[in-house]
C-alpha positions as CSV (number, residue, x, y, z in Angstrom):
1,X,-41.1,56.2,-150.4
2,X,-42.4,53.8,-152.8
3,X,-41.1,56.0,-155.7
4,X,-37.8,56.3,-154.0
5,X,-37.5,52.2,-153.7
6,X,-38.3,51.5,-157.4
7,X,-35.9,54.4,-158.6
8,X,-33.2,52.6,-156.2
9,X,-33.9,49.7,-157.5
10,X,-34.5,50.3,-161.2
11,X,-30.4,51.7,-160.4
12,X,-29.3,48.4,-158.8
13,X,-30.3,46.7,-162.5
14,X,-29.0,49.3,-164.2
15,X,-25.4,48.2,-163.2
16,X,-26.0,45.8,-165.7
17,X,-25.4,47.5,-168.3
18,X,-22.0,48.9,-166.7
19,X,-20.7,46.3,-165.0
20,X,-22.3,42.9,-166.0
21,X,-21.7,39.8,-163.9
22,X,-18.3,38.2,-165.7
23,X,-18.4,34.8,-167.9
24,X,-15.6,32.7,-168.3
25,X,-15.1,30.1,-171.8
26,X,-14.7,26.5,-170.8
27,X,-13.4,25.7,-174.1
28,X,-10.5,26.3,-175.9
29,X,-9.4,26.4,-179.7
30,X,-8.4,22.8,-179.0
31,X,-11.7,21.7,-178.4
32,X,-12.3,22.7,-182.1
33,X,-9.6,21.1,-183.6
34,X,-6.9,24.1,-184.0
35,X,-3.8,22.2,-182.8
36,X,-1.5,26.2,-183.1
37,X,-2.4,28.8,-180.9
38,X,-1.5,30.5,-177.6
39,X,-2.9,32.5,-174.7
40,X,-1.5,36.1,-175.1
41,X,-2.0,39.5,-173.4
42,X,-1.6,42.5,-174.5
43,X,-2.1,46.2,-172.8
44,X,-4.3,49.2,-174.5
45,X,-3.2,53.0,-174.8
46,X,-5.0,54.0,-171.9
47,X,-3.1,51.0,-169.7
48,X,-6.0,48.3,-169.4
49,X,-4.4,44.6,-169.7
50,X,-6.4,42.3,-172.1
51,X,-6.2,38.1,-172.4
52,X,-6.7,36.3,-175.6
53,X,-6.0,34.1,-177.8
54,X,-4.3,34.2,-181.1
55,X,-4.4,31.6,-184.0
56,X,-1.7,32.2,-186.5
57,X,-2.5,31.9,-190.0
58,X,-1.4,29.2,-191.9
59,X,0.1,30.9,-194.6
60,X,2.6,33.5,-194.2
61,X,2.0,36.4,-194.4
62,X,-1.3,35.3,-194.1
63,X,-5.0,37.4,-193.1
64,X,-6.3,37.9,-190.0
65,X,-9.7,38.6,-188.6
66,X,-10.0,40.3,-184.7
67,X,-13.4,38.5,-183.2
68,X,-14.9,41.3,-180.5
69,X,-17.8,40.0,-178.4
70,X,-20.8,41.4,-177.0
71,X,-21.9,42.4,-173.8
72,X,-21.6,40.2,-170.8
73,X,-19.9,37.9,-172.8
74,X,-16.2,36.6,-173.0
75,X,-13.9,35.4,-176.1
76,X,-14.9,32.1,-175.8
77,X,-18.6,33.1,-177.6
78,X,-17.7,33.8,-181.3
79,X,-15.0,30.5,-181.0
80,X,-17.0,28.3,-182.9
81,X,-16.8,30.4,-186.4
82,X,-13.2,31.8,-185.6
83,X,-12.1,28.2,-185.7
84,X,-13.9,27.1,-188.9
85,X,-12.2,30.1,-190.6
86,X,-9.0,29.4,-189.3
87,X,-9.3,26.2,-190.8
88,X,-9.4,27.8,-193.9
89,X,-5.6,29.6,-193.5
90,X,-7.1,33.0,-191.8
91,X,-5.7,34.0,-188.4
92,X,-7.8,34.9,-185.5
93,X,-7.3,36.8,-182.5
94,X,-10.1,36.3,-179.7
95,X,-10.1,38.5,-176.8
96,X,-12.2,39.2,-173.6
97,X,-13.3,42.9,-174.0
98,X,-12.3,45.1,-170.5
99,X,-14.5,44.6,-167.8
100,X,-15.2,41.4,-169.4
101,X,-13.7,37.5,-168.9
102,X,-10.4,37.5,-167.7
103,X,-9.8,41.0,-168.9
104,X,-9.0,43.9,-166.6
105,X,-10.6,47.0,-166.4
106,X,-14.4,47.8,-163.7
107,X,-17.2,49.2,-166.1
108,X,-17.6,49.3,-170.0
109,X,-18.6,52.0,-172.1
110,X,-20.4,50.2,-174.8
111,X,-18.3,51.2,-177.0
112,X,-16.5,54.6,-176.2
113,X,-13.2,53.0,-174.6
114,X,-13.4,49.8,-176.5
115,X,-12.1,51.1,-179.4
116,X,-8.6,51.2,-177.6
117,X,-9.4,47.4,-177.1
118,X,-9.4,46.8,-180.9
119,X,-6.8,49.7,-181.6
120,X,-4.3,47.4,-179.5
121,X,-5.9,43.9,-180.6
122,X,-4.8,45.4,-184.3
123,X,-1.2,46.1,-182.8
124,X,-0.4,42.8,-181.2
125,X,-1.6,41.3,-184.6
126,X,0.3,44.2,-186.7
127,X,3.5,42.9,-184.7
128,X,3.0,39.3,-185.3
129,X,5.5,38.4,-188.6
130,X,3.2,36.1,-190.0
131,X,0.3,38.5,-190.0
132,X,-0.3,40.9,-193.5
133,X,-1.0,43.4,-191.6
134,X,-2.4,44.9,-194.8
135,X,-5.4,42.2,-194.6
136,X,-6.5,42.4,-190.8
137,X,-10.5,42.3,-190.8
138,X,-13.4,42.7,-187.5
139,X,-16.0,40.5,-186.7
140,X,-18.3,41.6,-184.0
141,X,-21.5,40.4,-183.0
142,X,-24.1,43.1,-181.0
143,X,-22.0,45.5,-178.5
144,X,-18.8,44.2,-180.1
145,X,-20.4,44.9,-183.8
146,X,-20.7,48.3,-183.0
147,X,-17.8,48.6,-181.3
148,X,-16.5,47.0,-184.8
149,X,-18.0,49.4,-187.1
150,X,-17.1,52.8,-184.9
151,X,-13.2,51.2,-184.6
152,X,-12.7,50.7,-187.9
153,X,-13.9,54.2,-188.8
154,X,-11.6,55.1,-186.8
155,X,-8.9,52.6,-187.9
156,X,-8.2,53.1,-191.2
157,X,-5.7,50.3,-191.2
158,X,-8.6,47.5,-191.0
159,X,-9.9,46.0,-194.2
160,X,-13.2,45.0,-193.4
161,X,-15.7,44.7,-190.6
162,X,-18.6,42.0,-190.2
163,X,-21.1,42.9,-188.1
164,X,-23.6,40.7,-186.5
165,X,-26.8,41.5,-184.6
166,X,-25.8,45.7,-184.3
167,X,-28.1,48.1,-183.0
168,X,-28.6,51.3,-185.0
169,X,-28.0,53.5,-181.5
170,X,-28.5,52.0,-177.4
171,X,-31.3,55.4,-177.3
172,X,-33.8,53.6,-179.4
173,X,-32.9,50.1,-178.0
174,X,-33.8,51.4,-174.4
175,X,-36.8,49.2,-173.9
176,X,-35.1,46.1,-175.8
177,X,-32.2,46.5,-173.2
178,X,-34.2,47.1,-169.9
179,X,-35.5,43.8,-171.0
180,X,-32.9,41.9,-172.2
181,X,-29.8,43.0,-169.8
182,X,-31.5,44.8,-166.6
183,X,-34.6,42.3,-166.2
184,X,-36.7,44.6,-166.1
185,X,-39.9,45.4,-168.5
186,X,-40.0,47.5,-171.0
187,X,-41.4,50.4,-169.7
188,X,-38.5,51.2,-167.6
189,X,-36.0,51.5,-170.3
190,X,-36.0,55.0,-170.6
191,X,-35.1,55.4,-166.9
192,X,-32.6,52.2,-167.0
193,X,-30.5,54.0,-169.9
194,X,-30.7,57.3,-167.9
195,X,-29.0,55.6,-164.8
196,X,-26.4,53.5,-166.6
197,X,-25.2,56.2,-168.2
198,X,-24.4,58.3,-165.4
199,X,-23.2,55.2,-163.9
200,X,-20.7,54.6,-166.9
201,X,-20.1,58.1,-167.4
202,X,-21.2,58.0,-171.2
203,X,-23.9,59.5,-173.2
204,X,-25.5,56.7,-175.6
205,X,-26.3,60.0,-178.0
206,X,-22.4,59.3,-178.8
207,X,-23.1,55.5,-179.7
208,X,-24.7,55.1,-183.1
209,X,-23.6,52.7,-185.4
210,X,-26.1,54.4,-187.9
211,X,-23.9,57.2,-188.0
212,X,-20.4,55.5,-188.1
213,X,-21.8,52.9,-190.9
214,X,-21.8,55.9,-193.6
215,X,-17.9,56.4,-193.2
216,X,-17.3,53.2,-193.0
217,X,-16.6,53.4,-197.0
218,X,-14.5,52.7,-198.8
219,X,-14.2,49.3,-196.8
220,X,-16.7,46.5,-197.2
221,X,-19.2,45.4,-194.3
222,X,-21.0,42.3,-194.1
223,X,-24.4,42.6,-191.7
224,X,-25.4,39.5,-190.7
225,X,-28.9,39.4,-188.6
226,X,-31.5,36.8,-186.9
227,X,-34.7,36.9,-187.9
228,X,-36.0,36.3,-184.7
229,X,-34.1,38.9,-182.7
230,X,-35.5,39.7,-179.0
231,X,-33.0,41.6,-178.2
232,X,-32.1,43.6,-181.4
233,X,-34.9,44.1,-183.5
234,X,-34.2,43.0,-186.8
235,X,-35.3,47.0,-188.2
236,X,-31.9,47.7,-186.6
237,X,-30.6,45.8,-189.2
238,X,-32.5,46.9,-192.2
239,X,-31.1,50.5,-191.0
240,X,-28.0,49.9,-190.7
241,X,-27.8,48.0,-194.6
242,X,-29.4,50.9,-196.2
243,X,-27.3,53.3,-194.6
244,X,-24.0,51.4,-195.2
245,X,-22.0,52.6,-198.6
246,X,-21.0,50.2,-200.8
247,X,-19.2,47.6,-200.9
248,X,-21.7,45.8,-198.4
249,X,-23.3,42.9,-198.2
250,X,-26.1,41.3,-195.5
251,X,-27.6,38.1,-195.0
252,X,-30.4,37.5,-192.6
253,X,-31.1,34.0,-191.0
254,X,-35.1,33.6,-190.6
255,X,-35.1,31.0,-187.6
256,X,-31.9,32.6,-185.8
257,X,-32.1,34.8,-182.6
258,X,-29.5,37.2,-181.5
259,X,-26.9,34.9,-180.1
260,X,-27.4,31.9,-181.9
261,X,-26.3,32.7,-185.6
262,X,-23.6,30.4,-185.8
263,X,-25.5,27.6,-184.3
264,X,-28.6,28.2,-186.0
265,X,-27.0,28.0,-189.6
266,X,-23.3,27.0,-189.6
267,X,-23.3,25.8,-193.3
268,X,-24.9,28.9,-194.4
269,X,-23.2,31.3,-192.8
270,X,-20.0,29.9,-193.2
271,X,-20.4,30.3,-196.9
272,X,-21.1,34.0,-196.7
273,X,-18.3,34.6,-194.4
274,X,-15.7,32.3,-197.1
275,X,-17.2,34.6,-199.5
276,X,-17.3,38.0,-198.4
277,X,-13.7,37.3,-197.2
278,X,-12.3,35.7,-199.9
279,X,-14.0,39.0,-202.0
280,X,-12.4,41.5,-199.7
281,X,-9.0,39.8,-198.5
């Protein structure tokens, strides 16, 4: 009986990983200073409905990057960089991912479904007239890097991905994420991946951004990492880089953790990002 409560209960966490608890922003792109922008919706190919907000980019046709968050998140958590870059002309479509923020949609699939997310994030921005939609970019951070990396695989039409605080596959972040997402220690990871995926109705086997990263080429990928990762160890990242084709290019903040890259080292990380963009686009 014992065995049976903890396996019933190790379950109950692992609808965590499937359906986290939602967030909601509380800020706006106002609240950074971007005076042009709108709430918009659009719907994927497999008929989930999707809110967001787009920034057009100042100059027409201008660039436009597509900001995916991670898990249990919302659009509101990669605001802070989208605005600085669209104060330097790019556009910027922020969206909540399904099953996530306002967004419709009951479980996620860490990956497997999203990529219909992007492929009509990339639409709505394809059909925007002051979009070149020959210079549309990703920038994910954790869940929504990898989502990044296996969508534009997928997506030839993207330019470039940036990819912050990726996992090389969920099966060798099992204990990380039993930690980090079910609350549970690390010893049960094995058996908290095993339930969420019959809960989500996915096998993490499928979900390596190790393997998608080598076909990635011939577009360029920026990894960006914390050095002080709890959640994603910071080997993920090494892995990922050194199986990445050129073009690529990394950067690894020492004192950041895996949600705090921005705020850790704006300045420095706004430079790479002007950089690798202004290389690429």
């Amino acid at each position: 009986m014992v065995l049976i409560g903890l396996a019933m209960f190790v379950y109950s966490r692992a609808k965590l990983l499937v359906s986290p608890p939602r967030t909601f922003t509380h800020q706006t792109p106002s609240d950074f200073g971007i005076d042009s922008w709108q709430e918009v919706s659009f719907t994927t190919e497999d008929g989930v409905w999707l809110s967001g907000w787009y920034i057009p980019p100042q100059a027409e046709p201008g660039a436009a990057l597509i900001f995916v968050h991670g898990l249990g998140s919302h659009r509101g958590s990669m605001l802070d960089q989208a605005a600085v870059l669209a104060k330097d002309g790019y556009g910027a479509l922020l969206f909540d991912l399904r099953a996530h923020g306002l967004s419709h949609g009951r479980k996620s699939s860490w990956g497997l479904a999203e990529v219909a997310d992007v492929a009509a994030a990339l639409h709505f921005l394809q059909a925007q007239p002051e979009v070149d939609a020959s210079r549309i970019g990703l920038v994910g951070h954790s869940m929504g890097g990898a989502i990044a990396i296996r969508a534009a695989v997928q997506l030839p039409e993207i330019r470039l991905v940036v990819a912050e605080s990726v996992y090389t596959n969920l099966s060798e972040n099992a204990e990380r994420l039993a930690v980090s997402f079910a609350r549970l220690p690390k010893w049960t990871g094995p058996l908290v991946l095993t339930f969420a995926e019959q809960i989500a109705g996915v096998d993490s086997d499928e979900l390596a951004p190790i393997r998608d990263i080598a076909n990635l080429a011939p577009r360029p990928i920026l990894r960006i990492q914390g050095g002080q990762d709890g959640t994603i160890p910071s080997r993920n990242g090494g892995a990922l880089f050194g199986t990445a084709v050129s073009p690529k290019d990394h950067l690894v903040i020492p004192q950041a953790g895996h949600n705090d890259l921005f705020q850790t080292a704006p300045a420095l990380m706004t430079k790479r990002l002007r950089r690798f963009l202004a290389q690429n686009f």
